[in-house]
N, C-alpha and C positions, 0 to 999 in steps of 0.2 A: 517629227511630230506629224499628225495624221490631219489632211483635212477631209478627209472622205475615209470611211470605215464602213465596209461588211461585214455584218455580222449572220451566220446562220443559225439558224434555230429552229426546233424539233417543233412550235408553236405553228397553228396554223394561220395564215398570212391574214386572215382579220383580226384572230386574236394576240397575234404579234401587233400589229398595225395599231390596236389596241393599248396594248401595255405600252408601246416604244410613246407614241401621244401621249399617256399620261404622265410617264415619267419628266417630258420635255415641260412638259405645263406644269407642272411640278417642281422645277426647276427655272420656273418664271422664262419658257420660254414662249412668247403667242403664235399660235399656230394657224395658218389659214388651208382648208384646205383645198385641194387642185386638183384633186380626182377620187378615184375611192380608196387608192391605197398609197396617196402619196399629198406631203404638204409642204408649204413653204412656215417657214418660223421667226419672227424677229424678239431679240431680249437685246433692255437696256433701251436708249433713248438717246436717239441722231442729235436731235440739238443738244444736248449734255458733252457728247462724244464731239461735235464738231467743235462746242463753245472752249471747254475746255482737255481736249486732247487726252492725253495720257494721264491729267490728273482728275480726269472723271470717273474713276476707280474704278475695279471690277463688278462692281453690281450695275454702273452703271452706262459700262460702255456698250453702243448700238454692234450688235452682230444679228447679219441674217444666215439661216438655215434652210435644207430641205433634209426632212425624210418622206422616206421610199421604202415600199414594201413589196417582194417578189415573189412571187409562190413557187416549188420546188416540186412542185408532182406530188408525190407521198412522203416526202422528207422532209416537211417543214415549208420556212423560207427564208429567205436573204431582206434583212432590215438594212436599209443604207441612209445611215447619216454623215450629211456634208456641210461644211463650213463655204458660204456663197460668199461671203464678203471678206476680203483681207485684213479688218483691223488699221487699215493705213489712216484711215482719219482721227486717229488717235496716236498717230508720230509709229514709231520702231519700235514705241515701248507695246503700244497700242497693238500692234500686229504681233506681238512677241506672248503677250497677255488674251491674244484672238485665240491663239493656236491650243494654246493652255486652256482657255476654255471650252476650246470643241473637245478638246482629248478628256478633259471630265466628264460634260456631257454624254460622249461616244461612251464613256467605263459605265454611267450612270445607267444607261439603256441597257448596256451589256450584262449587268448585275441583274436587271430585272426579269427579261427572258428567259424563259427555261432553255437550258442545255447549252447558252449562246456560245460562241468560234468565232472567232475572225474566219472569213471565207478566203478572203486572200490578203494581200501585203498590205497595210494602210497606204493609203497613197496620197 
């Protein structure tokens, strides 16, 4: 499972930058941003996750994110969404259930971009 995914896309890197942000807030993810084409994200809520572990469910377990937007000259750009936090403070179920929610996420963005690819291997 992927916790970092590029994705390229024919989209020009605002207007990708654009869509990838909406989707994640869309997706009850909060996004802060940290420059003009990149942000940090958290969804779910730390004391839920710390108080009760793996049985603070998946709507509710704390994960933080960043995405990243890269321009490509005239071919679009590379969208990168990363999973920042392990999951661990919601046990092995918690980090098993972390991964699975980036990899929908990452599909989530990936459906809404025009053209979008994996740019390279998830990693």
């Amino acid at each position: 499972m992927a916790s970092t995914l590029d994705l390229h896309t024919s989209a020009h890197p605002d207007a990708a930058r654009d869509i990838a942000h909406a989707t994640l807030t869309e997706a009850g993810v909060r996004l802060t941003p940290t420059g003009t084409h990149s942000a940090d994200g958290e969804r779910g809520t730390r004391w839920v996750t710390l108080a009760f572990g793996a049985f603070a469910g998946k709507a509710s377990q704390h994960l933080k994110i960043q995405v990243s937007t890269f321009a490509l000259g005239d071919s679009g750009s590379i969208v990168r969404v990363s999973l920042v936090s392990t999951g661990i403070a919601a046990g092995a179920i918690g980090a098993a259930r972390a991964q699975k929610i980036i990899t929908e996420l990452q599909a989530q963005v990936a459906a809404a971009l025009p053209a979008a690819v994996p740019a390279t291997e998830p990693r």
